[in-house]
Kinemage of the C-alpha trace (Angstrom):
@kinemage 1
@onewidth
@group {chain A} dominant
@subgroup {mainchain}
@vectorlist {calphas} color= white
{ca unk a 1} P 0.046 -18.064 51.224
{ca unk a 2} L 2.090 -20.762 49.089
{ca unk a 3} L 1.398 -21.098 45.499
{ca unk a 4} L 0.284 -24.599 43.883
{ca unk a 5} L 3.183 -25.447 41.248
{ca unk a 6} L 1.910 -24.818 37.412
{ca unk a 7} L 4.219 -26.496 35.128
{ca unk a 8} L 3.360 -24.252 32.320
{ca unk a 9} L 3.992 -21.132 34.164
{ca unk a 10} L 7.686 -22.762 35.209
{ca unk a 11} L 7.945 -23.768 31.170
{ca unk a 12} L 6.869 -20.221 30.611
{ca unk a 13} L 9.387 -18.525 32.713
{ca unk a 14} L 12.264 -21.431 31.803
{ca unk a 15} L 11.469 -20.620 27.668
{ca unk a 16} L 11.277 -16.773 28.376
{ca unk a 17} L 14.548 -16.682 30.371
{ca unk a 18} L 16.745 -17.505 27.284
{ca unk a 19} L 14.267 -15.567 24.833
{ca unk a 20} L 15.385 -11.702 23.785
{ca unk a 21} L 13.083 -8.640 23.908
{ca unk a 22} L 10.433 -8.641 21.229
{ca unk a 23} L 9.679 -12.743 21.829
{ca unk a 24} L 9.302 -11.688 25.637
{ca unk a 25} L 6.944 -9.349 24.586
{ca unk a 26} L 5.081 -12.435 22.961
{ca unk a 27} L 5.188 -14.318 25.780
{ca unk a 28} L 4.120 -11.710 28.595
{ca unk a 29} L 0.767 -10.364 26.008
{ca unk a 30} L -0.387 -14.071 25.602
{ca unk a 31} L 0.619 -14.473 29.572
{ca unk a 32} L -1.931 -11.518 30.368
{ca unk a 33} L -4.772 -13.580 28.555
{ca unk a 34} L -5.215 -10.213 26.386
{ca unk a 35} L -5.525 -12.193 23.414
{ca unk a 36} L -8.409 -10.620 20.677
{ca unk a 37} L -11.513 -12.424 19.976
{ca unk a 38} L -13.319 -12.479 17.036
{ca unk a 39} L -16.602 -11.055 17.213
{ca unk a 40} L -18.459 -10.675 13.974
{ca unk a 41} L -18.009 -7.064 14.627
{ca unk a 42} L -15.749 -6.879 11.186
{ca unk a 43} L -17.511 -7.256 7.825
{ca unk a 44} L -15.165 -9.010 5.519
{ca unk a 45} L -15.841 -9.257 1.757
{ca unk a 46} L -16.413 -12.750 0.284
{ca unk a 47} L -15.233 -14.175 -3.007
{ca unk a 48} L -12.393 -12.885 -5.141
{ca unk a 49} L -11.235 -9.407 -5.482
{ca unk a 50} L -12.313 -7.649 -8.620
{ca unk a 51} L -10.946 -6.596 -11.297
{ca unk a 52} L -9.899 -2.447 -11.566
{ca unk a 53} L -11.458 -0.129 -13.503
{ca unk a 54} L -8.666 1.003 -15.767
{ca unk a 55} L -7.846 -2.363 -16.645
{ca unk a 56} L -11.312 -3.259 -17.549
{ca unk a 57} L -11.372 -0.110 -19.476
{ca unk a 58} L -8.025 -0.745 -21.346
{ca unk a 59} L -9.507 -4.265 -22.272
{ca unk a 60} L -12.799 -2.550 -23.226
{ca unk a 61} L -10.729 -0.266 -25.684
{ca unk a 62} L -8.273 -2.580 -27.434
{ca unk a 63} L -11.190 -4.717 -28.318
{ca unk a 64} L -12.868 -1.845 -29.793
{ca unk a 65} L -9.880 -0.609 -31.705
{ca unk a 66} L -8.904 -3.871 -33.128
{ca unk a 67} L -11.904 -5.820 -33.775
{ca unk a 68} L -10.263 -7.957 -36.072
{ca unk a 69} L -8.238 -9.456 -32.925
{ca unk a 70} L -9.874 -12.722 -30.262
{ca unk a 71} L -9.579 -13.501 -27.215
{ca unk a 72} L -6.136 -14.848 -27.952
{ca unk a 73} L -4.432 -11.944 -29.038
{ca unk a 74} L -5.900 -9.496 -26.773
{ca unk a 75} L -4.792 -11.607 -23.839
{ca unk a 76} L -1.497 -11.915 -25.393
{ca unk a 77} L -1.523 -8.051 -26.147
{ca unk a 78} L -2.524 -7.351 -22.228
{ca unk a 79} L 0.590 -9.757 -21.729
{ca unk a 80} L 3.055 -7.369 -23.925
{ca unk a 81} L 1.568 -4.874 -21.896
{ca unk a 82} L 2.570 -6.379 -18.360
{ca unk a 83} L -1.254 -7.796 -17.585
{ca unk a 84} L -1.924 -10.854 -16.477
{ca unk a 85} L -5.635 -11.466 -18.100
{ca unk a 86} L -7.193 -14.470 -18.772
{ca unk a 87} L -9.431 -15.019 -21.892
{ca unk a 88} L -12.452 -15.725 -20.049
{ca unk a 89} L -12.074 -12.860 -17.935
{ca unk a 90} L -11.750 -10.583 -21.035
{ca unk a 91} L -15.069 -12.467 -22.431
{ca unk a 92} L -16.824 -11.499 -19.265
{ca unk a 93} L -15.781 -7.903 -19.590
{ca unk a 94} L -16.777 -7.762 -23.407
């Protein structure tokens, strides 16, 4: 039984034969057709990460112990502090 000649097979093994380990690995998983599908099977959460709880709590606090202070200088306090706030996130949390 002769095999038909399949260029990208030969351009497979040509490419592979110069290749080291780890990109031969590469070669011979997407070879095998073992490649992973996606399904729907994996719920990913939309939109943009929120914000965490301590640092909506710190914000929470400095506004309450400085009342005197806007927007401004509590996002330029959070700054000092090694937060990267923005003011309209800050007026969404007050």
């Amino acid at each position: 039984m002769s095999r038909s000649f399949d260029p990208f097979r030969f351009l497979l093994i040509a490419v592979a034969g110069w290749m080291n380990q780890e990109q031969r690995q590469i070669v011979d998983y997407l070879r095998e057709g073992n490649r992973p599908a996606y399904d729907g099977s994996v719920r990913r959460a939309s939109g943009r990460p929120g914000m965490p709880a301590e640092l909506a709590a710190l914000v929470v606090r400095m506004a309450s112990e400085n009342r005197k202070l806007g927007l401004a200088e509590d996002t330029s306090a959070l700054s000092n502090l090694g937060h990267s706030v923005a003011r309209g996130t800050i007026a969404k949390i007050l």
